[in-house]
VEXDREN-2710 file (C-alpha; in Angstrom, 1 decimal):
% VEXDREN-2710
k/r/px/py/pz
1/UNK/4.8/7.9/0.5
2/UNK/6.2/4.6/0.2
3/UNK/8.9/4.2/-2.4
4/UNK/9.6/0.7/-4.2
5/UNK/12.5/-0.4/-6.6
6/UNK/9.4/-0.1/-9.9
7/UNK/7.5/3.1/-8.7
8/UNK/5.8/4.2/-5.4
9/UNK/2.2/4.4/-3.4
10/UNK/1.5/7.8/-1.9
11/UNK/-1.8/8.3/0.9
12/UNK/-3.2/11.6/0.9
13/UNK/-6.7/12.1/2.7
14/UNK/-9.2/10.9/1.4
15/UNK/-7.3/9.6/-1.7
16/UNK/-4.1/7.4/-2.7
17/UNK/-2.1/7.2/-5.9
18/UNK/0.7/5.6/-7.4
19/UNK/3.6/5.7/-9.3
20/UNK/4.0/3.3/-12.1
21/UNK/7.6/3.5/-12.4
22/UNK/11.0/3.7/-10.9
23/UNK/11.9/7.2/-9.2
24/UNK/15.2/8.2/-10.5
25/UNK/16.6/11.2/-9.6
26/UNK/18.3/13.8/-12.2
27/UNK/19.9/16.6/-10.6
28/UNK/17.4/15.6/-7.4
29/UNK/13.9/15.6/-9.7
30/UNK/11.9/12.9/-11.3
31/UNK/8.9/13.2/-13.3
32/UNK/6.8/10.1/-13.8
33/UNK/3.1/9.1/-14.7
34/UNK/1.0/7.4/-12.1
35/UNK/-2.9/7.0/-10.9
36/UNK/-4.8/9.3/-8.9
37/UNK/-7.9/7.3/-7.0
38/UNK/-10.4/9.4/-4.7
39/UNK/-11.8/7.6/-1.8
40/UNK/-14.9/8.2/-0.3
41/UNK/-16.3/7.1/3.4
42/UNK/-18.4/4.6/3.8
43/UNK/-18.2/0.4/2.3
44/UNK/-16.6/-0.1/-1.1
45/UNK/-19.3/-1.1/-3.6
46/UNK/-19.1/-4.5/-5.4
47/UNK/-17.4/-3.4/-8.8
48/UNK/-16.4/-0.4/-7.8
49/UNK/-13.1/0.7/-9.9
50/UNK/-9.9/1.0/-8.5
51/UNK/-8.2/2.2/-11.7
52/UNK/-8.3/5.8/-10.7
53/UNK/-7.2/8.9/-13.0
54/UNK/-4.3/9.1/-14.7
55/UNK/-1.4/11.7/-13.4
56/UNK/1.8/12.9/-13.8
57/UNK/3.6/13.4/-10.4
58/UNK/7.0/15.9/-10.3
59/UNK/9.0/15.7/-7.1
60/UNK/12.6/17.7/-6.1
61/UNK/14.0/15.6/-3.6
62/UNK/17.1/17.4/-1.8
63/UNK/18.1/14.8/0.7
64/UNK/15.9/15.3/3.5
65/UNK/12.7/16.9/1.8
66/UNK/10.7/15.9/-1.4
67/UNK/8.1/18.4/-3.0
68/UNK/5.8/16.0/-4.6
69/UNK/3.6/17.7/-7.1
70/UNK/0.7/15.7/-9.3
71/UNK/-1.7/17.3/-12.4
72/UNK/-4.3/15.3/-13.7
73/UNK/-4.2/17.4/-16.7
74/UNK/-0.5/16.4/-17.0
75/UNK/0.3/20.5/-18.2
76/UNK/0.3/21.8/-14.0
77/UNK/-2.7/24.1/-14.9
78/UNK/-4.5/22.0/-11.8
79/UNK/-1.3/21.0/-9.7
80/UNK/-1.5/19.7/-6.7
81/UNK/1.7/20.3/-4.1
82/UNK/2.5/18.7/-1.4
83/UNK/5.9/18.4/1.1
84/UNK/7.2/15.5/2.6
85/UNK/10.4/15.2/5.0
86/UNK/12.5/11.9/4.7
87/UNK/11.8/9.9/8.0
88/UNK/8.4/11.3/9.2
89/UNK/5.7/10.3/9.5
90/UNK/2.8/12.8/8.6
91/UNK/-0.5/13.2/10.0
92/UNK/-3.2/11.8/7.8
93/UNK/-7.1/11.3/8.5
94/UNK/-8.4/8.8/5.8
95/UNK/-12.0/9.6/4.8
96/UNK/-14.4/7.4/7.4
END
């Protein structure tokens, strides 16, 4: 996850999303909509759509650790979670 001053890009495998607006923290959690794009191996077709899904991502960051959660349905019924330490780098196979 790479953090910006107007939002963020996060890499999962296979996939990538974003954050469409500043992360600011209250009381170490944010909540923020974003973009959720699956990737697939293989070329990119011409005209393929890069617009993805929309999301609302949910992290708790507590100084050294974020738990980043994202729901396409925006309710948590089909959260995703995922944790992330400040400073690491994570291991991550992209879809070939």
């Amino acid at each position: 996850m790479e953090v910006t001053e107007s939002g963020a890009r996060v890499e999962f495998v296979c996939a990538h999303g974003t954050m469409g607006e500043p992360l600011i923290l209250k009381d170490g959690r944010f909540t923020v909509p974003g973009t959720f794009v699956r990737e697939r191996g293989g070329p990119t077709r011409e005209g393929e759509s890069e617009k993805g899904t929309p999301v609302k991502y949910r992290g708790e960051f507590d100084g050294e650790r974020l738990t980043l959660t994202f729901s396409v349905a925006g309710d948590g019924s089909d959260a995703e979670t995922f944790s992330l330490t400040r400073g690491t780098q994570g291991r991550l196979i992209k879809c070939k």
